[in-house]
Biopython code that builds the backbone (N, CA, C, O; Angstrom):
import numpy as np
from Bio.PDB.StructureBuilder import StructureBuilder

atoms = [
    (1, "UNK", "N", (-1.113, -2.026, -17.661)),
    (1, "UNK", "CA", (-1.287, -1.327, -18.917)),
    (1, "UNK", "C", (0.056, -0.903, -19.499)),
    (1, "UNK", "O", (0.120, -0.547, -20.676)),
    (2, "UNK", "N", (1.216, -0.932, -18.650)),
    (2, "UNK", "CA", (2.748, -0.434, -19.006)),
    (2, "UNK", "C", (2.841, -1.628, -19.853)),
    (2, "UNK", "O", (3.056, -1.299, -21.019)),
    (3, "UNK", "N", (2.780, -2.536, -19.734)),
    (3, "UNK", "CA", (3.198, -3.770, -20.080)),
    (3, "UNK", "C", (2.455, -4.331, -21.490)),
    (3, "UNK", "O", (1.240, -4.358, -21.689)),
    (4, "UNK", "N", (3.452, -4.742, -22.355)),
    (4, "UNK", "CA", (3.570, -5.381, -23.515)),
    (4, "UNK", "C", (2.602, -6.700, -23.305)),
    (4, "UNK", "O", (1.508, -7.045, -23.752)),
    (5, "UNK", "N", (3.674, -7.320, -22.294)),
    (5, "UNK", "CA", (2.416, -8.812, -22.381)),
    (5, "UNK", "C", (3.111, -9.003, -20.752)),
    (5, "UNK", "O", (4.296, -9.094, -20.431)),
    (6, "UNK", "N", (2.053, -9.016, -20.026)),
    (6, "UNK", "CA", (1.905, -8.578, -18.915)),
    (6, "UNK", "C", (1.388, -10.401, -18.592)),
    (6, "UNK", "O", (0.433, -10.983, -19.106)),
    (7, "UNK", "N", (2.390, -10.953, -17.591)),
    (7, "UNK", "CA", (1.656, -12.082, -17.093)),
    (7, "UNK", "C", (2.565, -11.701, -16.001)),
    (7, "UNK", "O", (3.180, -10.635, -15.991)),
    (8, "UNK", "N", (2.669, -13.048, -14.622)),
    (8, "UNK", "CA", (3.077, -13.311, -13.530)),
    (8, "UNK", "C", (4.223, -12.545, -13.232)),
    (8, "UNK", "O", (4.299, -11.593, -12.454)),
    (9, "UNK", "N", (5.343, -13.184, -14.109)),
    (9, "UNK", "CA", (6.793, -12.474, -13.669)),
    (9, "UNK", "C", (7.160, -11.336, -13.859)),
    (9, "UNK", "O", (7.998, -10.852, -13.098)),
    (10, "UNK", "N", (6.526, -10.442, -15.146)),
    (10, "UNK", "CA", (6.886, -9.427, -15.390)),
    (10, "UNK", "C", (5.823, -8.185, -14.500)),
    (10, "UNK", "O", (6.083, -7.015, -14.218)),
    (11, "UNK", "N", (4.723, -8.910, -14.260)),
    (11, "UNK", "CA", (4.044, -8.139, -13.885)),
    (11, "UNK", "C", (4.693, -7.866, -12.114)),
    (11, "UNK", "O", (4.509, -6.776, -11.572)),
    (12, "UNK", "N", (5.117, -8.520, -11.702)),
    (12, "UNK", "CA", (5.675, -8.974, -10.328)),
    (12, "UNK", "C", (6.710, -7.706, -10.306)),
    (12, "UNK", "O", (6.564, -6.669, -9.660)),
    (13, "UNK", "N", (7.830, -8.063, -11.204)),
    (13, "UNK", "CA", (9.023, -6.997, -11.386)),
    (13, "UNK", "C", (8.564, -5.808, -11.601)),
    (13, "UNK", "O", (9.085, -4.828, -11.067)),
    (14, "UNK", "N", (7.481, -5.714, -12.444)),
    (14, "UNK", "CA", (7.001, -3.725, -12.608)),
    (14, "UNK", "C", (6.646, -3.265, -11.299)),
    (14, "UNK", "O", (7.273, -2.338, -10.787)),
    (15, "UNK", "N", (5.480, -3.962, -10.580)),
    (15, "UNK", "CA", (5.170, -3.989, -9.044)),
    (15, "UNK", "C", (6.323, -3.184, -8.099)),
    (15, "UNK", "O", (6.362, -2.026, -7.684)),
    (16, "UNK", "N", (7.365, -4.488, -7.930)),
    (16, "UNK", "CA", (8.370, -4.077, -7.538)),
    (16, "UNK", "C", (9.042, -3.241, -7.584)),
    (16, "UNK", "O", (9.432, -2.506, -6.676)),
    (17, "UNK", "N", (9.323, -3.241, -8.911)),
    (17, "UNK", "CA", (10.173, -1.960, -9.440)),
    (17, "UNK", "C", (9.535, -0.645, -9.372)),
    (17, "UNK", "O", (10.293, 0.321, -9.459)),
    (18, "UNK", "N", (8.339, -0.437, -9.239)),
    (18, "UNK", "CA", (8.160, 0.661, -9.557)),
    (18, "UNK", "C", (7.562, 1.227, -7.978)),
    (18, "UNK", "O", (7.415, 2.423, -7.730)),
    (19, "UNK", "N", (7.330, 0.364, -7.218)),
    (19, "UNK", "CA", (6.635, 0.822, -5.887)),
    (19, "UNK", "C", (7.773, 0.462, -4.244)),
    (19, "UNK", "O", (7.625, 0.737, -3.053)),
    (20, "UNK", "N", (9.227, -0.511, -5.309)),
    (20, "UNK", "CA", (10.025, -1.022, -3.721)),
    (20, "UNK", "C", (9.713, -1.965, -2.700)),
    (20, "UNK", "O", (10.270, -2.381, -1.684)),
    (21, "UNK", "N", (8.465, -2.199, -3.399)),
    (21, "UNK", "CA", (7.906, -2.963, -2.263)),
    (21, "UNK", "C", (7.981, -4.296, -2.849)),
    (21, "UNK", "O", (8.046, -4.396, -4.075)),
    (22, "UNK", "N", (7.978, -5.593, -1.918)),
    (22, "UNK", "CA", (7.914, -6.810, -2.388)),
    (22, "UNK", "C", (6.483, -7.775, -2.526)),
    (22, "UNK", "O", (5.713, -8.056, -1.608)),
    (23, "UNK", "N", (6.395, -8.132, -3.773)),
    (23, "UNK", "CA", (4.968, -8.722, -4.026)),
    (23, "UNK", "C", (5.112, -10.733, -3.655)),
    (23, "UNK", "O", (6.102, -11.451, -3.518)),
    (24, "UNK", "N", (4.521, -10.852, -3.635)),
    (24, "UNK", "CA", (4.043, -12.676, -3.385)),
    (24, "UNK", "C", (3.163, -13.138, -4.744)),
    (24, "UNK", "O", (1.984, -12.884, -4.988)),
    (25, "UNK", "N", (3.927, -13.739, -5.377)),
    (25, "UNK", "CA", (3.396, -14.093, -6.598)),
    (25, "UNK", "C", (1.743, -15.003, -6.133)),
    (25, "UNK", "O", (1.067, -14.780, -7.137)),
    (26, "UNK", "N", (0.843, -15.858, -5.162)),
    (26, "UNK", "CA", (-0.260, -15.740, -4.626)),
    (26, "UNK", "C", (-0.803, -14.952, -4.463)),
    (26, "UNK", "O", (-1.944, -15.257, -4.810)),
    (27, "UNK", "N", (-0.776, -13.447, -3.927)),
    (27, "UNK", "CA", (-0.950, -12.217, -3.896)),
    (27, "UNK", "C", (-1.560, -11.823, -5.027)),
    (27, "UNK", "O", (-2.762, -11.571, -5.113)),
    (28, "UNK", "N", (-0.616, -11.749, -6.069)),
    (28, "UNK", "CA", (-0.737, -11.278, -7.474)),
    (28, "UNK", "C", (-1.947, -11.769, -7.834)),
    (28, "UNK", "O", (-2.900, -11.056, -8.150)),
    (29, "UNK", "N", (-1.958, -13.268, -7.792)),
    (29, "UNK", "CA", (-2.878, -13.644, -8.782)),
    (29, "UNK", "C", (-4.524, -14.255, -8.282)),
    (29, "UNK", "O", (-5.427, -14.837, -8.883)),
    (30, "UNK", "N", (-4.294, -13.678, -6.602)),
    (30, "UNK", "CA", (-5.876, -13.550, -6.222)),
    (30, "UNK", "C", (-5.940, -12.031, -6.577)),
    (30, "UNK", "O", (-7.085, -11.803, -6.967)),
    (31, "UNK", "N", (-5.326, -11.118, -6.595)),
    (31, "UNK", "CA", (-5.904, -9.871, -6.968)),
    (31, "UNK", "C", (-5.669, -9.552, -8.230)),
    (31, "UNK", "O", (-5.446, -8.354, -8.409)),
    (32, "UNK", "N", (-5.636, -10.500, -9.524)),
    (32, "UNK", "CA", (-5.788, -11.032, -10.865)),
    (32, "UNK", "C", (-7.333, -11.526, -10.913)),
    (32, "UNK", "O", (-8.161, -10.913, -11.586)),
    (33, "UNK", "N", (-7.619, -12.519, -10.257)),
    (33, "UNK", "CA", (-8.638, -13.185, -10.325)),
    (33, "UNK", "C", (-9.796, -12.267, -9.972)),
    (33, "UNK", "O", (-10.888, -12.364, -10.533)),
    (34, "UNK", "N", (-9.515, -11.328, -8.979)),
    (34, "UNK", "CA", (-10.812, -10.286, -7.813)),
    (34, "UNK", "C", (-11.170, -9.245, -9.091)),
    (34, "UNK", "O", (-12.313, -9.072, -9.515)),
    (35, "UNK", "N", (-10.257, -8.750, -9.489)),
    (35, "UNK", "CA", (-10.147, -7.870, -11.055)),
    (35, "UNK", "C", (-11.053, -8.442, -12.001)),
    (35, "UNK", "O", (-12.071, -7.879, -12.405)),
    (36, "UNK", "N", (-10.587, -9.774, -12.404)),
    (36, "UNK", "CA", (-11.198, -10.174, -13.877)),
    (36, "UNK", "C", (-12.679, -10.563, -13.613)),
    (36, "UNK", "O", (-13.478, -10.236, -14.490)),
    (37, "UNK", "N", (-13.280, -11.395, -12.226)),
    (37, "UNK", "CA", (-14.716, -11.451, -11.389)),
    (37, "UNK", "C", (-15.246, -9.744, -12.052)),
    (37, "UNK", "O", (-16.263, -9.606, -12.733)),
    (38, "UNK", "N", (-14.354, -8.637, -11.685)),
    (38, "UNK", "CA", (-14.963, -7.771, -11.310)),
    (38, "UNK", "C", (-15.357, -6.707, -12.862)),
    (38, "UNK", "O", (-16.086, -5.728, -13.019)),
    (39, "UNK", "N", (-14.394, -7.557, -13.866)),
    (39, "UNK", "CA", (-14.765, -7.072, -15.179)),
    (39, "UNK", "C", (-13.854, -5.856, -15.795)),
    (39, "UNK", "O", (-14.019, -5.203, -16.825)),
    (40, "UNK", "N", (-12.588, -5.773, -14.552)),
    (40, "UNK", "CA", (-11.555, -4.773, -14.823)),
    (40, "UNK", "C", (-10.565, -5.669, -16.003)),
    (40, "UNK", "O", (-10.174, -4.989, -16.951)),
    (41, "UNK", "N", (-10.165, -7.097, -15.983)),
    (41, "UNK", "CA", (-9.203, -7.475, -16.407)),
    (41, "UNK", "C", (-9.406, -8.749, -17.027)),
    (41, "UNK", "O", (-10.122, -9.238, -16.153)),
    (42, "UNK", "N", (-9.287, -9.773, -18.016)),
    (42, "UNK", "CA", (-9.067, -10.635, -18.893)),
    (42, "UNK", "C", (-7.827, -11.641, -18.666)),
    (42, "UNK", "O", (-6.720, -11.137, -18.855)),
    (43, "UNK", "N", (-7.872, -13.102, -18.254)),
    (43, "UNK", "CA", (-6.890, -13.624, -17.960)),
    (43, "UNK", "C", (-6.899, -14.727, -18.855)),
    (43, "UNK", "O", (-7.845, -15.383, -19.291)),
    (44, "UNK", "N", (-5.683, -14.812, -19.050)),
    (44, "UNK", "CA", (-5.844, -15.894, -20.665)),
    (44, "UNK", "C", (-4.660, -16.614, -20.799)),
    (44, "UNK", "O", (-3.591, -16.016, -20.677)),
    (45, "UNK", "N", (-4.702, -18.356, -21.137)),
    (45, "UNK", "CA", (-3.489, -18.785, -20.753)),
    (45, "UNK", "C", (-2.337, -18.721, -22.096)),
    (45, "UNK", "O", (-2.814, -18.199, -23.104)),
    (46, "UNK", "N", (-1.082, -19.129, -22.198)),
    (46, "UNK", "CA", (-0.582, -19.255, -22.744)),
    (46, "UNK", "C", (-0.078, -20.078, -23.419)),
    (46, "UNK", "O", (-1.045, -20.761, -23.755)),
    (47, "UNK", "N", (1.087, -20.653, -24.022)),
    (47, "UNK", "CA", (1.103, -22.075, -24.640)),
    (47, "UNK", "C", (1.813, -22.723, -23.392)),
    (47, "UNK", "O", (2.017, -22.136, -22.329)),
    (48, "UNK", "N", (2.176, -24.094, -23.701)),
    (48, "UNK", "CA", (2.535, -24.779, -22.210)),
    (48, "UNK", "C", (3.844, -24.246, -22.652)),
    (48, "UNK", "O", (3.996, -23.824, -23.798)),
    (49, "UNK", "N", (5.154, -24.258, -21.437)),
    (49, "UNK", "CA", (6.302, -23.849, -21.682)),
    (49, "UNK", "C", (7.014, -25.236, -21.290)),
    (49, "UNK", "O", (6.552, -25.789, -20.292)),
    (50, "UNK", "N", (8.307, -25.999, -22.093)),
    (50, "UNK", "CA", (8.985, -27.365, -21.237)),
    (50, "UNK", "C", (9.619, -26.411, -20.007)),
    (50, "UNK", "O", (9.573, -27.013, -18.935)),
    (51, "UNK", "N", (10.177, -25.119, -19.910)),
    (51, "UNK", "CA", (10.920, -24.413, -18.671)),
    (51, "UNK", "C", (10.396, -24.218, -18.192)),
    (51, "UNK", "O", (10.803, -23.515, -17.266)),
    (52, "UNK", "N", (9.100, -24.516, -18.196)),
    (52, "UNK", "CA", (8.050, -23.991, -16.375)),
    (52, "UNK", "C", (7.513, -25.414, -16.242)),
    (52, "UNK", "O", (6.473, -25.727, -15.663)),
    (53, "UNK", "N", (8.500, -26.358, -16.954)),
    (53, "UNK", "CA", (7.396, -27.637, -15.827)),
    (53, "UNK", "C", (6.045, -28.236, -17.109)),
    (53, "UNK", "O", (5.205, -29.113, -16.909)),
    (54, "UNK", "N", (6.198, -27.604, -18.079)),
    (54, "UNK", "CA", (4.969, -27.723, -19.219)),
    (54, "UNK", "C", (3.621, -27.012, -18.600)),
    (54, "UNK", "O", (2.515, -27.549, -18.675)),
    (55, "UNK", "N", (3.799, -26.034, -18.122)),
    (55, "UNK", "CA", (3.101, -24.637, -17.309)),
    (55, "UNK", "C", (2.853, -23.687, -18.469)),
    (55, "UNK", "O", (3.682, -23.551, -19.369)),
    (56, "UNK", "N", (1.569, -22.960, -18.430)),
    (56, "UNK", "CA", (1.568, -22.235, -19.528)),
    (56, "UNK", "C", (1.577, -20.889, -18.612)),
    (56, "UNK", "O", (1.657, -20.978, -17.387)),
    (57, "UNK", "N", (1.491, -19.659, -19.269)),
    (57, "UNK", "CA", (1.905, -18.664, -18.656)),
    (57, "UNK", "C", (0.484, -18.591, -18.289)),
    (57, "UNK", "O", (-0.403, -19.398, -18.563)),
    (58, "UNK", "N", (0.397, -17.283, -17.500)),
    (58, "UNK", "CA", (-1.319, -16.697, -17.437)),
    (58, "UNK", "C", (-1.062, -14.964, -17.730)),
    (58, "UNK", "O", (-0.538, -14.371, -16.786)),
    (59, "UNK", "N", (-1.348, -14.257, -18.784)),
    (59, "UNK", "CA", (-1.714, -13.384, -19.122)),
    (59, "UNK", "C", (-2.815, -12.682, -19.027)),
    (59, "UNK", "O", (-3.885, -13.213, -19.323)),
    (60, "UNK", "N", (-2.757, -11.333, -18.588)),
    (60, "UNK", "CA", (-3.612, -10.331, -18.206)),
    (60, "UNK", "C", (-3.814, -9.265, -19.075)),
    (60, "UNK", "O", (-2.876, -8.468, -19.128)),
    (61, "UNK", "N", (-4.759, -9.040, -19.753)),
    (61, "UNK", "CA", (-5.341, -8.129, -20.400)),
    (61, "UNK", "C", (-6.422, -6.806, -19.727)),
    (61, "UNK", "O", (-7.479, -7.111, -19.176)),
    (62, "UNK", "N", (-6.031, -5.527, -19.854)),
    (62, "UNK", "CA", (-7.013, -4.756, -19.011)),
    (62, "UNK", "C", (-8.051, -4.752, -20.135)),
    (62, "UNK", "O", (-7.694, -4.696, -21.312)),
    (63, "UNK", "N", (-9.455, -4.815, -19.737)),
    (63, "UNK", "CA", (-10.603, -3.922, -20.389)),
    (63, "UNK", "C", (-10.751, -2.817, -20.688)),
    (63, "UNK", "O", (-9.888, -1.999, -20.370)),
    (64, "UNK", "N", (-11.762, -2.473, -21.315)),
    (64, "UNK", "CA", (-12.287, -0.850, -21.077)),
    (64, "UNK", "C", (-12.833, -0.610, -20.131)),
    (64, "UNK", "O", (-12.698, 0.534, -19.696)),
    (65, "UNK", "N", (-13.657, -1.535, -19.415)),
    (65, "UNK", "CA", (-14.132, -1.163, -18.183)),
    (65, "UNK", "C", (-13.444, -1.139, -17.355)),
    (65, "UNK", "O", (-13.792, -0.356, -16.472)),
    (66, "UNK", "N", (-11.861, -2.056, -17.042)),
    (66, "UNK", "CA", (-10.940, -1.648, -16.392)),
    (66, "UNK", "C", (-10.034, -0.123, -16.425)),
    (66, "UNK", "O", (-9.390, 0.471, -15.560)),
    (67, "UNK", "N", (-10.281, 0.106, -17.590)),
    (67, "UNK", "CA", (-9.675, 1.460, -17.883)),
    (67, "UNK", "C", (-10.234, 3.043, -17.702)),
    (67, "UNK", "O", (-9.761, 4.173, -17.583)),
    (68, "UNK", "N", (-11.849, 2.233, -17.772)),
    (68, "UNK", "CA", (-12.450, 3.443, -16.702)),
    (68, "UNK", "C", (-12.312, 3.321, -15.669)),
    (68, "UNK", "O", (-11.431, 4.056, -15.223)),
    (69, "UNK", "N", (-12.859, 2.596, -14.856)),
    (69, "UNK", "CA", (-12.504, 2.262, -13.460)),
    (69, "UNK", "C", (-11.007, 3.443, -12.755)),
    (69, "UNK", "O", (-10.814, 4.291, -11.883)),
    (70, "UNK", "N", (-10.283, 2.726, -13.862)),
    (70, "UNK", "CA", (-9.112, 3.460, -13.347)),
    (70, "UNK", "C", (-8.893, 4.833, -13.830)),
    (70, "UNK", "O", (-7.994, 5.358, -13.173)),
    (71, "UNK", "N", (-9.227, 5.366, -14.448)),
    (71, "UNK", "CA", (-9.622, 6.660, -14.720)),
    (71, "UNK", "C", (-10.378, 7.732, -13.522)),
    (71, "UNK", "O", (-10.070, 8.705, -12.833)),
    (72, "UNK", "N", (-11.593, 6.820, -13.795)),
    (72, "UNK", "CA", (-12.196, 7.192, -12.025)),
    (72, "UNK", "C", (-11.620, 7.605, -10.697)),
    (72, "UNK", "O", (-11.883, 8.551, -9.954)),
    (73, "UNK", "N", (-10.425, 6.239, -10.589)),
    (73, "UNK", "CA", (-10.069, 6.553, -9.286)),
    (73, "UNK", "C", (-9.135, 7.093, -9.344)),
    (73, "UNK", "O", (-8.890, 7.534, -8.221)),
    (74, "UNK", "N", (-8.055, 7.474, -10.342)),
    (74, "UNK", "CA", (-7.324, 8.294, -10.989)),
    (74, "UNK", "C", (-7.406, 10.224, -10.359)),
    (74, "UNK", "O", (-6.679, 11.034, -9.785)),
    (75, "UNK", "N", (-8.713, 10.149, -10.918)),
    (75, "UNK", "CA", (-9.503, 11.519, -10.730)),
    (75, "UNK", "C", (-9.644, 12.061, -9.308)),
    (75, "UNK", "O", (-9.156, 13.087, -8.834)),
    (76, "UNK", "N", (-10.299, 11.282, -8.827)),
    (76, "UNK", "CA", (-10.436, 10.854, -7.376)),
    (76, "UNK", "C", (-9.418, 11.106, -6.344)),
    (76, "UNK", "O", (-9.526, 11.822, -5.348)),
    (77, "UNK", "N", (-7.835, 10.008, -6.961)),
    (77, "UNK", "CA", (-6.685, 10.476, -6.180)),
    (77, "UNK", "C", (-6.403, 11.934, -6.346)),
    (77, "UNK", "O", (-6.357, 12.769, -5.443)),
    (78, "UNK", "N", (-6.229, 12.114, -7.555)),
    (78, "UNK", "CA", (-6.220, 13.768, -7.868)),
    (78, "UNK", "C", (-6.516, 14.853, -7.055)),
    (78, "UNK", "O", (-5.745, 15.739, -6.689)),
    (79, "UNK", "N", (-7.690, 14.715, -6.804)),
    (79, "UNK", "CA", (-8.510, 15.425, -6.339)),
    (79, "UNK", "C", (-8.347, 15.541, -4.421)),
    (79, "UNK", "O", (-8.682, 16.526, -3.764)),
    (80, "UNK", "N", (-7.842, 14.448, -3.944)),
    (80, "UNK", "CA", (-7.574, 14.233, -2.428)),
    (80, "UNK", "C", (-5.959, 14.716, -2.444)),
    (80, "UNK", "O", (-5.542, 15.293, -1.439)),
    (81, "UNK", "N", (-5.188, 14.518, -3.403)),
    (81, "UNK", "CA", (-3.733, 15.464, -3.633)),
    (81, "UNK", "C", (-3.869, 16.717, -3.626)),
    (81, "UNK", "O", (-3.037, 17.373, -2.999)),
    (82, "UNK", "N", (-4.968, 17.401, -4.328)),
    (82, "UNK", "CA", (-4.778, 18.984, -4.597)),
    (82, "UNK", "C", (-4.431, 19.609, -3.180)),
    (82, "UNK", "O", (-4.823, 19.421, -2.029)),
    (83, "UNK", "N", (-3.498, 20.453, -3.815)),
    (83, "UNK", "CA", (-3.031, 21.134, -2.659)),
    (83, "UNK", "C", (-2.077, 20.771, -1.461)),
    (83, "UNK", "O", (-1.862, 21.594, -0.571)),
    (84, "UNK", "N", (-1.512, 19.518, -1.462)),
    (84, "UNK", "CA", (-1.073, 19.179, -0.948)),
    (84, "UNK", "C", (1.051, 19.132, -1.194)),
    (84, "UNK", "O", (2.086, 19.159, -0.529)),
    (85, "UNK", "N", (0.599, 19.055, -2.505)),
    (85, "UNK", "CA", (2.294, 18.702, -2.873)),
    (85, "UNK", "C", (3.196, 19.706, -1.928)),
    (85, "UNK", "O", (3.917, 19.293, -1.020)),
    (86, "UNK", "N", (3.022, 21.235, -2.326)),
    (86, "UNK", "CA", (3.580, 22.536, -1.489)),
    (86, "UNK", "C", (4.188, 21.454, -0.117)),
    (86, "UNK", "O", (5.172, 20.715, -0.086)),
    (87, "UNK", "N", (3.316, 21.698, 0.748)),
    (87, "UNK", "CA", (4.184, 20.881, 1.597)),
    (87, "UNK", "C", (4.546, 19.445, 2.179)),
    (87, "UNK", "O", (5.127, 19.050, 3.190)),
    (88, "UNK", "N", (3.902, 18.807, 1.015)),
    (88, "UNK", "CA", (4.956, 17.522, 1.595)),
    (88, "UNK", "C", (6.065, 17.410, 0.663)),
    (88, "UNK", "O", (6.734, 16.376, 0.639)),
    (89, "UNK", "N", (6.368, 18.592, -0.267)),
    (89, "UNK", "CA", (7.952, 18.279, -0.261)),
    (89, "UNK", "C", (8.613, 19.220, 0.104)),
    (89, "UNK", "O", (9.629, 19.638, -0.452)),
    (90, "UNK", "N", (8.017, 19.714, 1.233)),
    (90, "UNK", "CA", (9.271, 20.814, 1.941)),
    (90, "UNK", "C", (9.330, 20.120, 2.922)),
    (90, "UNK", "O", (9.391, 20.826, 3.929)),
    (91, "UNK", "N", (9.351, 18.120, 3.330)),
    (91, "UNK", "CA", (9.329, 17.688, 5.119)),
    (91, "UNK", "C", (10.625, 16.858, 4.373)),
    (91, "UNK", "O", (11.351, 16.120, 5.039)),
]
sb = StructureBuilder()
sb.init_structure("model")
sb.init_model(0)
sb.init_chain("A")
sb.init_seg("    ")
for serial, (resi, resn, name, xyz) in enumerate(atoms, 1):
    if name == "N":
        sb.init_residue(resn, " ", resi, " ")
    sb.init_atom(name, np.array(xyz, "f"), 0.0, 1.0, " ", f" {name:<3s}", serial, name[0])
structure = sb.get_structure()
């Protein structure tokens, strides 16, 4: 949802960037596919590119039902945090 136009590579680098951790572009895009089955997300191709091989991109669009969803569990995390911050940043 940070993302302008959110496909493979950029979505890979926000991942990264924002969590340190390293993603597997396969990774990504079975849990692209488990999402859009599941009615959280919209995958839609792009024009072919000659720099990817005549590869078109694959772009991801969230829903509204993805956006509740995540709202939900949003709430949820929230709610299993309360009270907690105090001391885990005094370790």
């Amino acid at each position: 949802m940070r993302l302008h136009e959110a496909y493979g590579a950029s979505l890979i680098r926000e991942i990264e960037g924002t969590t340190g951790r390293r993603v597997q572009a396969g990774s990504l895009y079975i849990t692209l596919e488990r999402l859009e089955r599941k009615g959280f997300l919209t995958l839609r191709s792009g024009e072919s590119e000659p720099g990817r091989g005549g590869r078109p991109k694959r772009f991801a669009d969230v829903t509204e039902e993805g956006v509740r969803a995540l709202s939900v569990h949003r709430r949820a995390l929230l709610r299993i945090w309360d009270g907690l911050e105090a001391r885990l940043e005094n370790t």
